[in-house]
C-alpha angles and dihedrals in degrees: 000000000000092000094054092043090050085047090053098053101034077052081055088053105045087048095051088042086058100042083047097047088048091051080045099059098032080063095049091249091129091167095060090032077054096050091047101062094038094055090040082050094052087037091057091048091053081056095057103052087045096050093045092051099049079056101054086057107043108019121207122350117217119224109236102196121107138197124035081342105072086044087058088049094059096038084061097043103043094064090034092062098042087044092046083052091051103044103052088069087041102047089044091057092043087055100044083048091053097048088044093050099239081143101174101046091047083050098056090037090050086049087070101030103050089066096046094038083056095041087057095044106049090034089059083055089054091039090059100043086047090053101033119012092048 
């Protein structure tokens, strides 16, 4: 149980680096709006390999819960996996727009990626308290 648990909070930390390099740009203070997203985006890597590797040695955990709860389960985790999926290839690119100064075309992809980047990440925290904290 220690790997979901790490997954849990590194997914914690990705989400509240991404809330704090938002508040960071929206205030002009591009260098910590910079160091945000860069560490949410090695924190998210960490998640990755950790969750991967749970994974590997696990495999897949079946959701016990019944009912309208399991409903709610996979109404959270279905999007959660295609988005996860989605997001690995979009936030890449943000970030390398952002390094190489195409400012306004990391801006309008950012735009797009910031949401779906925090939908994966604080819906992998719910994912892990519904299958293993209920």
């Amino acid at each position: 149980m220690f790997l979901p648990t790490l997954n849990a909070i590194l997914n914690t930390i990705a989400a509240s680096l991404l809330v704090t390099g938002f508040i960071f740009v929206r205030r002009g203070n591009i260098v910590a709006h910079r160091r945000c997203m860069l560490a949410a985006l090695g924190v998210s890597a960490l998640f990755l390999m950790s969750y991967l590797l749970h994974h590997y040695r696990v495999g897949s955990v079946p959701f016990r819960g019944t009912g309208v709860l399991r409903t709610i389960y996979f109404t959270i985790l279905i999007p959660h996996v295609v988005l996860a999926a989605l997001v690995v290839p979009m936030a890449l690119v943000t970030v390398v727009r952002g390094l190489t100064n195409k400012i306004e075309r990391h801006r309008s992809l950012a735009r797009v990626t910031l949401p779906i980047w925090l939908f994966v990440s604080v819906s992998g925290v719910v994912v892990y308290l519904m299958l293993y904290q209920m």
